[in-house]
C-alpha positions in Angstrom: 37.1 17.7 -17.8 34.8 17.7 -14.8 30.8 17.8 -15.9 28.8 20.8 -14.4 27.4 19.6 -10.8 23.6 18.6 -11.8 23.5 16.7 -8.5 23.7 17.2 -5.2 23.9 14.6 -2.1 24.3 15.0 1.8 24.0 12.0 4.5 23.2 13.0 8.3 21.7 10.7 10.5 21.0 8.5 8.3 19.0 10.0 6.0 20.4 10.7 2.2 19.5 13.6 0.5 19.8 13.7 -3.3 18.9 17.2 -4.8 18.3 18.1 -8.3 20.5 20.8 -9.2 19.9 22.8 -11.9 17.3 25.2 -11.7 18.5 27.2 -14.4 17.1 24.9 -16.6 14.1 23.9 -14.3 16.2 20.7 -13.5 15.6 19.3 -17.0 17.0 15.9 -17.3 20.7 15.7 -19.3 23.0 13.4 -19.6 25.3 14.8 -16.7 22.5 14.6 -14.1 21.8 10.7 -15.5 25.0 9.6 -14.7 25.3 12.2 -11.5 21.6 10.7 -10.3 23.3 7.3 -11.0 26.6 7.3 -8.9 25.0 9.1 -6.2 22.5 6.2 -5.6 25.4 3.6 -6.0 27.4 5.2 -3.2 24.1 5.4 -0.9 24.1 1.5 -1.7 27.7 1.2 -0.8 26.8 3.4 2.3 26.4 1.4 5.9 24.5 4.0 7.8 22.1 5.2 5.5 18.0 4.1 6.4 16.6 5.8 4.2 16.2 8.8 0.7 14.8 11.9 -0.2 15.0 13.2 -3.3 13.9 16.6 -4.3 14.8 19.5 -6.5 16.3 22.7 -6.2 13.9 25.6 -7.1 10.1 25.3 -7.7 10.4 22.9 -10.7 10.6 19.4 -9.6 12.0 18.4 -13.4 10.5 19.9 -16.9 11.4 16.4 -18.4 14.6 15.1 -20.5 16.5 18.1 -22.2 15.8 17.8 -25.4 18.3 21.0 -26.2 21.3 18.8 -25.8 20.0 16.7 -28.8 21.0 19.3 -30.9 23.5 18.0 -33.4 23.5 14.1 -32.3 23.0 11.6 -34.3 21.0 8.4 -33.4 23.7 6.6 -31.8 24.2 9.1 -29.2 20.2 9.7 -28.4 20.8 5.9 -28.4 23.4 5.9 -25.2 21.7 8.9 -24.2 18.4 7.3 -23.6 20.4 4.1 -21.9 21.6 6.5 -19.5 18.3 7.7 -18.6 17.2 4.1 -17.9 20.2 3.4 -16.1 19.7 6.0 -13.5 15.9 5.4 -13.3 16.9 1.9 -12.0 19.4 2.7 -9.9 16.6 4.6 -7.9 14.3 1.9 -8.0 16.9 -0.9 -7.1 18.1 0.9 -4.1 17.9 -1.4 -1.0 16.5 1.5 1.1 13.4 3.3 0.8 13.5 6.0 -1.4 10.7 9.0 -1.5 10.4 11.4 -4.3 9.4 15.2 -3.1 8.0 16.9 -5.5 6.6 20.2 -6.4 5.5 22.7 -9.8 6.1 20.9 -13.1 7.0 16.8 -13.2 7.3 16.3 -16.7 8.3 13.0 -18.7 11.4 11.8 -17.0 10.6 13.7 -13.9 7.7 11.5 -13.6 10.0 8.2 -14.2 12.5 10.0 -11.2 8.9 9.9 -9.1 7.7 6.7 -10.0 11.0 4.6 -9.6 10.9 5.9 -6.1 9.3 3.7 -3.4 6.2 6.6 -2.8 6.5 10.3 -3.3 5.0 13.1 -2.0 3.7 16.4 -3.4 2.9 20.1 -3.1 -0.1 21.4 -4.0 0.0 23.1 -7.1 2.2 20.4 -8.6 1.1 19.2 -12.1 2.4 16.0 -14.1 2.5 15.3 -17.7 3.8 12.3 -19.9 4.4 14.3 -23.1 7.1 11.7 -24.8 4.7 10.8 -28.1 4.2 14.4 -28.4 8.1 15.3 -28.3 8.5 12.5 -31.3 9.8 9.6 -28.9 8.4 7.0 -26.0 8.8 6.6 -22.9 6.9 6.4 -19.6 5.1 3.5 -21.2 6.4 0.8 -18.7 6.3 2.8 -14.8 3.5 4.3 -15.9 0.7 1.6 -16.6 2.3 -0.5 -13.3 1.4 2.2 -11.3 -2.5 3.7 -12.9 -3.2 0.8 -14.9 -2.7 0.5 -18.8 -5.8 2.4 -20.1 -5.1 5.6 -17.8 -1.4 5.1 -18.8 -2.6 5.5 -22.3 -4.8 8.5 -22.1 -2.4 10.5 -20.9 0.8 9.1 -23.2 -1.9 9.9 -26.1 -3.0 13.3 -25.3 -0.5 15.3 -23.0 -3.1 15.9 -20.4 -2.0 17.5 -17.8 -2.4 15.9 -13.8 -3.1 17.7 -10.6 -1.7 16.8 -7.7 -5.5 15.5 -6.1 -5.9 13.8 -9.3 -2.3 12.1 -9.4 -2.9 11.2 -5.2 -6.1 9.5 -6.4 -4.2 7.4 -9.6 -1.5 6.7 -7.2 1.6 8.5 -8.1 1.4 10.4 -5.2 0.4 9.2 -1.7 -0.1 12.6 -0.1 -0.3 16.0 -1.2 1.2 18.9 1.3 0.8 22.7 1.5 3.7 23.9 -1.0 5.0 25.2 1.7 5.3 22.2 4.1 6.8 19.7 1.2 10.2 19.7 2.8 8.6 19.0 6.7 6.8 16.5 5.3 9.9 14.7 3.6 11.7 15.0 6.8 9.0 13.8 9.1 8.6 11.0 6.7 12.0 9.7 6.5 12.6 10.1 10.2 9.3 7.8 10.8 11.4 5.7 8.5 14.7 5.8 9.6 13.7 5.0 13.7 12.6 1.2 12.1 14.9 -1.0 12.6 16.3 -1.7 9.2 17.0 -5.1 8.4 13.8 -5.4 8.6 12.9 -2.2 6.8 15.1 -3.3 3.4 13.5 -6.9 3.5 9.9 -5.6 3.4 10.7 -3.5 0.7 12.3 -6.4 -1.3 9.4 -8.8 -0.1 7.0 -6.1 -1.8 8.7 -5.7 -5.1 9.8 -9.0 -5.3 5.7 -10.0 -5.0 4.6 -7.7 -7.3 6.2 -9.8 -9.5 4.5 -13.4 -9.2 1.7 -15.1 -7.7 0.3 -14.9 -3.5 1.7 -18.4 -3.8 5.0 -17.7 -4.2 4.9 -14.3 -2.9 4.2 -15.6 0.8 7.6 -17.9 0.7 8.9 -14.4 -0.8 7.7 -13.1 2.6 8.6 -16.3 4.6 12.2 -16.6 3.7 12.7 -12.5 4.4 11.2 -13.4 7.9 13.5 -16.5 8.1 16.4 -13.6 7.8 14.7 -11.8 10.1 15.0 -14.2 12.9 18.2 -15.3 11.8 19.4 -11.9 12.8 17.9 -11.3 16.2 17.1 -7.6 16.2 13.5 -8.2 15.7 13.8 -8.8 19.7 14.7 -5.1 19.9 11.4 -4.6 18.2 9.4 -6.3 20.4 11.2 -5.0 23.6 10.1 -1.4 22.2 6.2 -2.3 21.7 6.4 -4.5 25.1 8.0 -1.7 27.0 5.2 0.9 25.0 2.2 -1.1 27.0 1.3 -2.1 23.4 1.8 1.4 21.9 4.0 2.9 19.5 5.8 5.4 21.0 
């Protein structure tokens, strides 16, 4: 039996678009969109012409967290795979070698805010609020993302009290690097991956491994990260292409 579509992706010049489906239910998180959210980055991965991804959300819920409706009935051992899903299509976003960017608008709750936080940045509308709610729904999560991104002792505060987030307030912790008229999210997104996409993107995919790869050790050996992703560079030529652009520019990006 085929599962309901929860997910929705579309490739053109270059760019991958992976939309949240299910507005009905203000895009909350089952196990049909995990594993939907979780092929659809693996055949981006497999994909050749693809620079970089958007994801966003049909209607003007961005996700109102896991749904917890489904539970209903299940015993441990399914919440068990259940939650394995969840995790498994978290990382798929984060692992994918091209840049993703989260668009995101009204509610982000729980595993909406793991969907924004696995990607690379995101971007939000105004009026868009956050919450991490997980201890207050009898479970945990958001306790790993979270604290990488706003630092342990904000991560806490709001895992401890529900609080709700602004969009200003999320753009100053971090999980959110611009905030946009609700109306001009979607111009935003596609302004954003097109500044993206024109890079030339060898060198794109390396710097975002070099970054994540450094986040994880020392400046030490962080700058052979960064050394041995140039060494690939160079070993692949099209960085002349690059410098044939700024050279031809007088200096200027055009």
């Amino acid at each position: 039996m085929d599962e309901p579509e929860r997910v929705r992706l579309e490739v053109a010049d270059g760019i991958a678009r992976v939309e949240l489906a299910r507005p009905d239910a203000r895009n909350a998180l089952d196990l049909p969109m995990c594993r939907q959210l979780r092929a659809a980055f693996e055949e981006i991965d497999a994909a050749d012409d693809v620079r970089v991804v958007l994801v966003s959300a049909r209607g003007p819920v961005f996700c109102a967290g896991a749904d917890l409706k489904e539970r209903t009935g299940k015993d441990a051992a399914w919440v068990r795979r259940r939650r394995v899903a969840a995790f498994a299509a978290y990382a798929a976003i984060e692992q994918c070698r091209v840049p993703v960017v989260a668009l995101v608008q009204g509610a982000v709750v729980g595993s909406g805010g793991e969907i924004t936080l696995a990607a690379d940045f995101a971007i939000a509308a105004e009026g868009t609020v956050f919450r991490f709610p997980e201890p207050h729904w009898g479970t945990v999560g958001a306790t790993q993302r979270l604290q990488r991104v706003i630092g342990k002792r904000r991560a806490k505060e709001l895992l401890f009290t529900n609080r709700p987030l602004d969009a200003a307030e999320a753009a100053g912790l971090g999980i959110v690097t611009r905030v946009v008229p609700s109306g001009e999210l979607a111009t935003a997104g596609d302004e954003t991956a097109a500044a993206i996409a024109k890079a030339p993107p060898l060198a794109i995919s390396l710097t975002k491994r070099a970054v994540d790869l450094g986040a994880e050790t020392d400046l030490d050996r962080g700058i052979r990260i960064e050394l041995a992703a140039i060494e690939q560079c160079l070993a692949d030529g099209g960085w002349r292409e690059g410098v044939a652009r700024f050279a031809a520019g007088n200096g200027e990006e055009k």
